[in-house]
N, C-alpha and C positions, 0 to 999 in steps of 0.2 A: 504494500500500500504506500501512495507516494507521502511522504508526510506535511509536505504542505498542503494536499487537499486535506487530511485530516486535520491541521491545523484551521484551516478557511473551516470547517464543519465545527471544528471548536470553537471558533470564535463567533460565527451564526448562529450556533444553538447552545451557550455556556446558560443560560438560566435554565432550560427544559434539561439540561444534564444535571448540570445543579444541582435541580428541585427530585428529581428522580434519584441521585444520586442517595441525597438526605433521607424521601422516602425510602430506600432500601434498608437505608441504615437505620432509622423505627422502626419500620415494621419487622424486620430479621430476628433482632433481639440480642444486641451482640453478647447477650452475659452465657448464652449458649456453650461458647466456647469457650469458657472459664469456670464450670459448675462441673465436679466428678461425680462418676458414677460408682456405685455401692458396689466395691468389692474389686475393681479396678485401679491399678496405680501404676506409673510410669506410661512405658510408650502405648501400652494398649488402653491406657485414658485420656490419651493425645490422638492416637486415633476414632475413638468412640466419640468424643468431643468435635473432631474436623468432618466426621460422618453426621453428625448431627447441624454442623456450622451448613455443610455442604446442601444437605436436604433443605435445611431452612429455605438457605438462599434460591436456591433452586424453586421450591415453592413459591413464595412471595416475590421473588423476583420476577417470577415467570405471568405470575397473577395479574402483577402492575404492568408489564409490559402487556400483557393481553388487550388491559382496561383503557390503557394511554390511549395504545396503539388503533383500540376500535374508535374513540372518541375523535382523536388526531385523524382516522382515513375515514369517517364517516360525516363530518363536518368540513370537509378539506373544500367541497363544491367545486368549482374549476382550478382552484389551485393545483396542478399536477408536485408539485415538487413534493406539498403538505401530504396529497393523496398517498404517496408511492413513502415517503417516508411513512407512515401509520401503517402501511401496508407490511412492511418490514418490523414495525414494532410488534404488531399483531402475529408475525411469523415467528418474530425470536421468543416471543411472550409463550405460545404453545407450542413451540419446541423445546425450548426450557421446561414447563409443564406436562409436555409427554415422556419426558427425560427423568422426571423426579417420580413419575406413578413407575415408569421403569426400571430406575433404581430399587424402588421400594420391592418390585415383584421380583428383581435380578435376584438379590441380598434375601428375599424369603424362598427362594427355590434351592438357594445356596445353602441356606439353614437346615429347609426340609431333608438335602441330601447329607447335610452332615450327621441331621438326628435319625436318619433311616439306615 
């Protein structure tokens, strides 16, 4: 990616990243990955903590991008640039979202064979 067109995108859209950004970081819940769990200690509650940070974000992130992204390309009217950007939010938003239900199904099929 060249980076002076992501700089020009940074500088066009630095408040919608912003405000997005901020919302990630309320609604995620950073103390997730600071909190152990019962009977874990060391790296396998660095990891149980980073699979937990992971899913959050994945979740809620995916959520808001959904919600932006439907709002932003459904309000766009002839705008094309507004259109096709929401269009992309809406994409990454349920793909992040199809990713986290897939995780979750990955990790219990992975259980299931370890308890069988």
């Amino acid at each position: 990616m060249n980076t002076a067109l992501a700089m020009n995108f940074l500088k066009k859209h630095r408040t919608s990243v912003l405000i997005g950004l901020l919302a990630v970081i309320v609604f995620v819940d950073p103390v997730v990955a600071q909190t152990a769990r019962d009977g874990t200690s060391g790296l396998e509650g660095i990891m149980a903590n980073l699979y937990d940070t992971v899913l959050a974000v994945l979740k809620y992130a995916g959520l808001i991008g959904l919600a932006l992204g439907a709002i932003v390309w459904l309000t766009a009217r002839k705008n094309s640039d507004r259109a096709e950007n929401g269009m992309w939010l809406v994409i990454g938003g349920a793909s992040m979202t199809v990713f986290y239900f897939g995780i979750n199904i990955f990790v219990a099929l992975l259980e299931w064979i370890a308890t069988t």
